[in-house]
C-alpha positions in Angstrom: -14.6 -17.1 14.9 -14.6 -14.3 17.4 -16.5 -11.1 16.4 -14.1 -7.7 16.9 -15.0 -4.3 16.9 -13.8 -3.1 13.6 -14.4 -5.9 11.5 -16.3 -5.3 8.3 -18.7 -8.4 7.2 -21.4 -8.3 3.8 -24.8 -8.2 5.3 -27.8 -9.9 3.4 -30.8 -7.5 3.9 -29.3 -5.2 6.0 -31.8 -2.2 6.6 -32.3 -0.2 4.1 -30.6 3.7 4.5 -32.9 6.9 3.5 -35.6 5.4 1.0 -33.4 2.6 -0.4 -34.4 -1.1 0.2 -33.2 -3.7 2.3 -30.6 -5.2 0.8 -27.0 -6.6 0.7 -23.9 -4.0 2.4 -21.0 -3.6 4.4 -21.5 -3.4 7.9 -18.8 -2.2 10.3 -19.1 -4.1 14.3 -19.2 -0.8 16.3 -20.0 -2.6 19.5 -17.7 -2.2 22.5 -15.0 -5.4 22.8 -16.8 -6.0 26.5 -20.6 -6.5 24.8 -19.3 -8.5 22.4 -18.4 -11.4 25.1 -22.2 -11.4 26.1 -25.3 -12.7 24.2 -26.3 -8.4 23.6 -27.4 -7.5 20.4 -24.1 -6.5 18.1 -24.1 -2.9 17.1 -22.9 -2.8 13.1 -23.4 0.6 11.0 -24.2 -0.1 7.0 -22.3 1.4 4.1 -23.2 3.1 1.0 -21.2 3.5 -2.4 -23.8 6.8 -2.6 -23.2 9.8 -1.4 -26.2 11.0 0.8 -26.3 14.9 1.0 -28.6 14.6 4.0 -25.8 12.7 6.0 -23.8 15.4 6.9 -21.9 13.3 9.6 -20.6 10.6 6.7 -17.2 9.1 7.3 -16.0 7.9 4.0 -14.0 4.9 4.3 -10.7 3.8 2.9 -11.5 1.1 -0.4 -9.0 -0.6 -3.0 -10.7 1.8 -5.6 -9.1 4.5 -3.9 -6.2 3.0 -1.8 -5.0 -0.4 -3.7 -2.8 -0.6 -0.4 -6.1 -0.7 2.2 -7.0 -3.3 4.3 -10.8 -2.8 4.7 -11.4 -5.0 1.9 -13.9 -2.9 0.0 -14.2 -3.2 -3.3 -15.3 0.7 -4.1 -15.7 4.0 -2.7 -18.2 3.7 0.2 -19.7 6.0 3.1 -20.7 5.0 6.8 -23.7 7.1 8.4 -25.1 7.4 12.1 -28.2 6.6 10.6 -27.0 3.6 9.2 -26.2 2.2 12.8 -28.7 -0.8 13.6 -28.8 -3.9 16.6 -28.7 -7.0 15.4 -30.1 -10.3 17.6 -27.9 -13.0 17.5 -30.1 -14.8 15.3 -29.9 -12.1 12.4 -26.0 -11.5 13.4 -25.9 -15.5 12.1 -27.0 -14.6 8.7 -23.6 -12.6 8.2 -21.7 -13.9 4.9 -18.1 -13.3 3.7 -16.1 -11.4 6.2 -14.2 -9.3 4.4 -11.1 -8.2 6.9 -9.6 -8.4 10.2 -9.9 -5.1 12.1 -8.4 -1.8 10.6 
């Protein structure tokens, strides 16, 4: 399966965001379509279902507990954050589970 920008996967011990612990999430591939034909690290940012009042720049993201219609696949109300944005090594980007959607 080919990786796109966009697509949302569950990642087991994704890095943990302000104080929490590593642990499973949503990421979201934020990497450019061009990197992600190469052996580069993938660029993902992690989700929260918490709101974190420090994260000014939070982009809350369309779930089925708020639009049954969505197609992002996620179960509840969730938030992305810049600091939640990480690089992932090809090795670790192998430990993805569950894809949850095509690109939105």
């Amino acid at each position: 399966m080919q990786t796109r920008t966009g697509q949302i996967f569950w990642l087991d011990g994704c890095p943990p965001l302000e104080g929490d612990i590593a642990k499973r999430r949503p990421v979201i591939v934020i990497s450019p379509p061009d990197r992600l034909k190469t052996d580069a690290p993938v660029l993902v940012v992690a989700t929260s279902t918490s709101v974190l009042e420090s994260e000014a720049d939070r982009i809350k993201l369309p779930s089925l507990a708020d639009q049954p219609q969505t197609k992002t696949g996620l179960p509840k109300s969730c938030w992305a954050y810049r600091d939640g944005i990480c690089s992932l090594t090809a090795t670790a980007w192998s430990s993805l589970l569950d894809m949850l959607v095509a690109p939105f």
